[in-house]
N, C-alpha and C positions, 0 to 999 in steps of 0.2 A: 264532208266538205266544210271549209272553215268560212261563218258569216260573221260580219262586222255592220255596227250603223257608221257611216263615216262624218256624216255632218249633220248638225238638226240648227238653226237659226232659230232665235227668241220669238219671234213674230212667224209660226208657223202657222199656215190656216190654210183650207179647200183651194180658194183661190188662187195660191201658189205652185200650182203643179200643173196650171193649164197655159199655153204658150203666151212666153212674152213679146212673139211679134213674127215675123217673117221667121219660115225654116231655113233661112241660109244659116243663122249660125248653127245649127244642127250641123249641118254638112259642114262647113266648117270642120268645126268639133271635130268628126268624124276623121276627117280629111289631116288634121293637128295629128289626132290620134293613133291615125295608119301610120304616122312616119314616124311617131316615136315608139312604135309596136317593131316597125324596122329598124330603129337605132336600139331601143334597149327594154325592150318587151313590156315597157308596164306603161298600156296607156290609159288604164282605169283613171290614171291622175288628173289626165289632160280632158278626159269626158264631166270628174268629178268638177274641175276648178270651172267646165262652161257653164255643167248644170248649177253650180254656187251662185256662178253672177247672173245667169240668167231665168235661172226661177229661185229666188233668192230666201223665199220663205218657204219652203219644202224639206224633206229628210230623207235625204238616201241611204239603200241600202244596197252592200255591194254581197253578192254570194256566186259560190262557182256550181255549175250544174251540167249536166246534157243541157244541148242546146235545142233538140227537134223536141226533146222532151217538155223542156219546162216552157218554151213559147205555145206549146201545146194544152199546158196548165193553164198559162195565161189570160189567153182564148176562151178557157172553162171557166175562168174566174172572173174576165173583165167583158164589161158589154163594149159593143162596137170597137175592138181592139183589134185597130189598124196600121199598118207601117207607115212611117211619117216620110220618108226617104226608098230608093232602090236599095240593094244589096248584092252579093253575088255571093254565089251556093261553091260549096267542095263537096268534090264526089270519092269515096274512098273505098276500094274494094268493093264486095259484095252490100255495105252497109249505104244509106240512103241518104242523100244528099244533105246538107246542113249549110246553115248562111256562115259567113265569115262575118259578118257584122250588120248592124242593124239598131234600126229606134218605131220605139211604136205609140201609140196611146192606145188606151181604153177609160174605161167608167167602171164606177162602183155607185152604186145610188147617184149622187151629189161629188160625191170624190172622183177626180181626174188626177190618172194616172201615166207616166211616160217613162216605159222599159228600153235599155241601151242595152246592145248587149257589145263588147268592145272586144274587136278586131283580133282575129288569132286564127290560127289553123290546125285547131284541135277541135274532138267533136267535141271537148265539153269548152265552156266558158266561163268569163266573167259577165255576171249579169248586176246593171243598177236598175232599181226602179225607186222614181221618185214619187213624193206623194205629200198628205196634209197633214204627219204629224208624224211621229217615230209609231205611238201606238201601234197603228195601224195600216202602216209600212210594214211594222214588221210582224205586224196577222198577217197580211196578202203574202209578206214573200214564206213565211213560215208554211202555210198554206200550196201554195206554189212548190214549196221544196219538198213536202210531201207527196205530193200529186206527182214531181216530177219522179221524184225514189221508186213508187211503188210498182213493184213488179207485173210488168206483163205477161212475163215468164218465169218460171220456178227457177229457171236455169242461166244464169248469169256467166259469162265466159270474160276475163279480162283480155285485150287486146289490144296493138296499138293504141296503149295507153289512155285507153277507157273503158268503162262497163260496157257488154251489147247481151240484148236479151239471146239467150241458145236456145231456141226450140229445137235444133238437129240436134243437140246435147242432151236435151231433155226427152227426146225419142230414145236413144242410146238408154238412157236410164233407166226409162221404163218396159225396155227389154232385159235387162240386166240384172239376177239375183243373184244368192249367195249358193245357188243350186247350182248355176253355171260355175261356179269357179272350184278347181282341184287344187289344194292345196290339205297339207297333214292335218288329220283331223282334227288335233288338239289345238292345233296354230288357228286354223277357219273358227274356232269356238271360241276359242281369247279372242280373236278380232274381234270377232259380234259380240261378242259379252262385253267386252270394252267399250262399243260402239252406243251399243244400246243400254248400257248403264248409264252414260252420260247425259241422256235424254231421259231414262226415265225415273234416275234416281236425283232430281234438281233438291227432291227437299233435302236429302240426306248429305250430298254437299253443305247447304246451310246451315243442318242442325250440327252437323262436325264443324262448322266453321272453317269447310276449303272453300277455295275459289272454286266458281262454278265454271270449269274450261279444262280443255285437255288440248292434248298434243301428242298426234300421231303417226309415226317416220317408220315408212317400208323400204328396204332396201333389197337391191338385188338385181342380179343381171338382166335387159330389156328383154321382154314379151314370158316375163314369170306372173302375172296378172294385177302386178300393183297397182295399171287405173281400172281394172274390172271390182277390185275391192271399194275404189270411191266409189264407182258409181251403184255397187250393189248395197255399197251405206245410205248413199243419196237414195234411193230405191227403198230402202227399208224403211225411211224416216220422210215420208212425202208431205209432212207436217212443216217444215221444215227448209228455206233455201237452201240453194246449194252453189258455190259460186266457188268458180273453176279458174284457175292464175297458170298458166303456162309458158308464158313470155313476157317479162316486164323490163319497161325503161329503166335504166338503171338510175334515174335520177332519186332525190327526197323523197318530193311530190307526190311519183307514183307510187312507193310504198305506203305513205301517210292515204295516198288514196285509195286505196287496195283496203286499209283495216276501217278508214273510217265507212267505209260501206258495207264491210262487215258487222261492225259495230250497229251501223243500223236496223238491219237484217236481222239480229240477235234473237232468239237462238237459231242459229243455222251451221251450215258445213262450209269452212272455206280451205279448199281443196289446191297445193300447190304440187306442180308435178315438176321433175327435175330440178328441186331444189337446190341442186349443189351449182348450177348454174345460173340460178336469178341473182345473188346476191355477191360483192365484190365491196369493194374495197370502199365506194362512193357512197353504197346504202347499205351495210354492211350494221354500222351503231345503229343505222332509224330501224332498221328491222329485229334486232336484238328490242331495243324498247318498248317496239309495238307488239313483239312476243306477248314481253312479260313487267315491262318498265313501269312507268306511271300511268299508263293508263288502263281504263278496265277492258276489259278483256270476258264482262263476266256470259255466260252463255256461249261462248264461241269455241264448237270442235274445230279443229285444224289438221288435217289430214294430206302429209308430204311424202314424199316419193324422190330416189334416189337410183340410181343406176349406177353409181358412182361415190359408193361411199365413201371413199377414201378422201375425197375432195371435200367434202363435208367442213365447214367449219368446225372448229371442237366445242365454241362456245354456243354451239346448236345442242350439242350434245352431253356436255359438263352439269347442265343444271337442268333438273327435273321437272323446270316453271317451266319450260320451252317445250320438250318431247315428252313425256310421260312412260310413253313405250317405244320403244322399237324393234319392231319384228325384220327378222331374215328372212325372204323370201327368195329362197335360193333355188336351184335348178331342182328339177322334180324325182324325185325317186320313183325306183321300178313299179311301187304300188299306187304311186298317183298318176306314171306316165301311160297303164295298162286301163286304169280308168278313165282317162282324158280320151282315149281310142277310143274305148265305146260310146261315150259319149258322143264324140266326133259320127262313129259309125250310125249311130241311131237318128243323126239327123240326113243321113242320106236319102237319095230317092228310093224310088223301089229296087230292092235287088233281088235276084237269084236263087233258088235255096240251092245251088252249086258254093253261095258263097258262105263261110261260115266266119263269123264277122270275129266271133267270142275267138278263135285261134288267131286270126289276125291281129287282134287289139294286142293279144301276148305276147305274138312273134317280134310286133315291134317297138312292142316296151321293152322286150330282151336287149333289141338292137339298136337303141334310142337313148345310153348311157349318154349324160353331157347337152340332150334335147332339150328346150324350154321348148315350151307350151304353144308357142309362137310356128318353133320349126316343124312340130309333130301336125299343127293346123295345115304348115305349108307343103308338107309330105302329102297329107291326104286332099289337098284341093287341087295342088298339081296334078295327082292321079285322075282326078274326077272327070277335071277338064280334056286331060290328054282320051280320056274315055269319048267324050262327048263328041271329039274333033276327029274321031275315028268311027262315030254314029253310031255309037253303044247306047242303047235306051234303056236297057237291062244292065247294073250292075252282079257280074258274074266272076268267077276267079281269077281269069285276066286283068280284074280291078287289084286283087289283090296281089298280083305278081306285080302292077303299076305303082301301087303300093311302096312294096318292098325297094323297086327301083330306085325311087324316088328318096327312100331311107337313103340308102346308097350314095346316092350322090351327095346328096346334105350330110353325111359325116364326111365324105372326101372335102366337101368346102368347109367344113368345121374346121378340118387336120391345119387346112392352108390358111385358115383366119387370121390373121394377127394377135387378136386377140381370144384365140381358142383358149390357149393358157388361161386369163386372166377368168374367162368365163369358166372356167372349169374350177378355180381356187375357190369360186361360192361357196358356202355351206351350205349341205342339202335341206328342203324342207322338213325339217323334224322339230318336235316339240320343245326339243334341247336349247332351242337357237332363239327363241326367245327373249328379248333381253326386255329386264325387269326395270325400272328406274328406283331408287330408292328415295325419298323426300327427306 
C-alpha cells in the first residue's frame, strides 16, 4: 500500500489535534466529501483541506488499508477511541460488514488523536489520521499498518479487489500433499525440487548473486491437477504464506496491490491461477513490471497456472526474469491413469472381496485414453452414488460394472465436446515436456 505525510504546519504541537469547536464541520467535511467521492473519486482532498483549517497545527498522514482491520488496530493502539459522527456499513457477500466512511478520536498518553476514514465502497480505504507532529503520526500509523497486515490466516485469497483471510483454503491445504497428486515421476520430482530449492537454498542465490525469486507456469488442459500442485507447495512450506489471485480487476491499482502485499509477506507463495485471463491490455505493462521491473521482488515464488496456453502473452514467456520453468501438465498416460484408480479405489468405503479393485483400476486405464484426472474422479463418484441410491452398503462387482458404465458415457461426451480435439492435442505427462528456461 502506498503511504504519504500530506501536510505538517511549523507550529505543530499536542494541542493541535484536539477539536477546534462544534463537530458540525466534521459532518460537513464529510458531507463535501461524499459528493466529490460521487463526482470524481478523490475525496481524501476535501477531508485534508478541513482538517488544514481546522486543526491547523497537526500532520496528517494519508495511507490505504483494510478497513475492519486497521480501525481494529486503532482500538489496540488508542485509548478511548471513539466515533465522533454516525456512519453506515456495506455488506458484501460472505465477508463482514465495513463502514463506508467514518471519523474517530482516541489518545496516546498526552497526544490526541482524530482518524478519517474517507468515503468509498471498497472494503479497503483511504485512512487520515491527524496528530502532534509527523514523528509520531507516523509511529502510530506505521504501527497500525502493521497490526492491520498481519495475518490471521496463513491463507490469503484475493477477491473482489481486496485481500480476505481463507481459512476454507487453508483447510484444503492442509489436506493436500505431494502423495495425492499423479503426475510422471520425473515431472512430480522437478516440481518439488524446484519448489523446495527456492526456499531452502536462500544463501546460494546470494553467494551466486541471483535474485532470490522464481517463477512457476503449469500449463495444461482443466482438472490435470495444476491447483493440487499449489496447494501441495503451500502444504510443504507452512513456514511460509501463501496468497491465492484468481480473479482480478482489471484496473492498475489492483495489480500494484496484489505485489505490494506480496512483497510484505516476503518470503511467501503467491499463487495465480488462470493466468491467461487476469491480464489485458489495461494492466498488462504494470504486471510485466511488477514480475520483474524495478521493483524487488526478492523472496517471492510465484506460482501460475494455465489452461490455455496458447493465450498466454509471450512476454510472460520470452524472458526467464518472469517464469523460470514451465511444466506440461498434460492429460495422463495409461501408467498414471491405472494409479489415480487405485488410488480413487483405496479411498472407498468397505467393499466386497467379490470386488477385485487391482483389475478394475486396469480395465479403466485401458479405457480412459484422453481422461484427465478430473473425469476418471467423476466416473468413480458417479458409480458410488448411483450405488448408494440403490442402497448398496457393500461395495460389490455391480460397483464395478457402474463403474465401467460410467466410463462409457464420459467418453461418448468426450466424442461430442467441442473441445475434445483441442483437449486431446496436449502433451502427455512425460518427463520430455518439461520445459527448461535458459538465463
Amino acid at each position: 500500500m502506498h503511504t504519504e505525510t500530506i501536510f505538517t504546519t511549523a507550529n505543530g504541537h499536542a494541542a493541535a489535534a484536539t477539536a477546534a469547536g462544534p463537530t458540525d464541520w466534521r459532518r460537513e467535511a464529510m458531507a463535501e466529501a461524499m459528493r466529490c467521492a460521487a463526482d470524481d473519486g478523490t475525496p481524501q482532498h476535501i477531508l485534508l483541506g478541513a482538517l488544514h483549517r481546522h486543526l491547523p497545527g497537526g500532520t496528517a498522514r494519508v495511507f490505504w488499508e483494510d478497513r475492519n482491520r486497521t480501525l481494529e488496530a486503532f482500538a489496540r493502539r488508542l485509548s478511548g477511541f471513539a466515533p465522533l459522527m454516525g456512519s453506515a456499513l456495506r455488506k458484501e457477500e460472505a465477508n463482514p460488514p465495513y463502514p463506508v466512511y467514518g471519523w474517530w478520536r482516541g489518545t496516546n498518553g498526552e497526544d490526541v488523536y482524530e482518524v478519517v476514514l474517507a468515503p468509498d465502497f471498497h472494503g479497503d480505504g483511504d485512512f487520515l489520521v491527524v496528530g502532534p507532529d509527523a514523528e509520531r503520526v507516523n509511529a502510530l500509523a506505521e504501527r497500525v499498518i502493521e497490526d492491520a497486515t498481519r495475518n490471521v490466516c496463513r491463507c490469503l485469497r484475493y477477491t473482489s479487489g481486496q485481500w480476505h483471510d481463507a481459512p476454507e483454503m487453508q483447510e484444503e491445504v492442509e489436506k493436500t500433499s505431494w502423495d495425492d497428486i499423479v503426475l510422471a515421476p520425473t515431472m512430480l520430482a522437478d516440481i518439488r525440487r524446484t519448489i523446495a530449492a527456492f526456499f531452502t537454498q536462500r544463501d546460494t542465490f546470494r553467494t551466486l548473486r541471483f535474485p532470490w525469486r522464481r517463477g512457476v507456469l503449469l500449463v495444461g488442459p482443466p482438472g490435470t491437477g495444476k491447483t493440487m500442485v499449489c496447494k501441495a507447495a503451500a502444504r510443504a512450506h507452512p513456514e511460509v504464506p501463501f496468497l491465492y489471485v484468481r480473479d482480478l480487476r482489471s484496473c492498475r491499482d489492483a495489480t500494484l496491490d496484489i505485489f505490494a502485499r506480496a512483497r510484505k509477506q516476503t518470503p511467501c507463495i503467491l499463487a495465480f491461477e488462470d493466468i491467461d485471463g487476469l491480464f489485458d491490455k489495461e494492466n498488462r505493462t504494470v504486471f510485466l513490471n511488477e514480475m520483474d521491473g524495478f521493483r524487488d521482488n526478492d523472496g517471492l515464488l510465484i506460482i501460475a497456472s494455465s489452461n490455455h496456453p496458447e493465450r498466454i502473452d509471450e512476454a510472460l514467456l520470452k524472458r526467464p526474469s518472469r517464469f523460470d520453468r514451465v511444466y506440461h501438465i498434460g492429460l495422463p498416460e495409461r501408467a498414471e491413469r491405472a494409479e489415480y484408480c487405485r488410488r480413487l479405489l483405496v479411498r472407498l468405503p468397505e467393499t466386497a472381496p467379490s470386488l477385485d479393485a487391482t483389475a478394475l483400476a486396469e480395465q479403466v486405464a485401458d479405457l480412459t485414453e484422453g481422461f484427465t484426472p478430473a473425469y476418471l474422479k467423476e466416473a468413480f463418484l458417479s458409480a458410488t452414488l448411483q450405488m448408494a441410491q440403490e442402497g448398496l452398503t457393500m461395495l460389490d462387482e455391480s460397483y464395478a460394472v457402474a463403474v465401467l458404465e460410467q466410463v462409457d458415457t464420459l467418453r461418448r461426451y468426450l466424442k461430442k465436446a467441442k473441445n475434445a480435439e483441442a483437449m486431446a492435442d496436449f502433451v502427455s505427462a512425460s518427463a520430455d515436456n518439461i520445459g527448461f528456461r535458459a538465463r
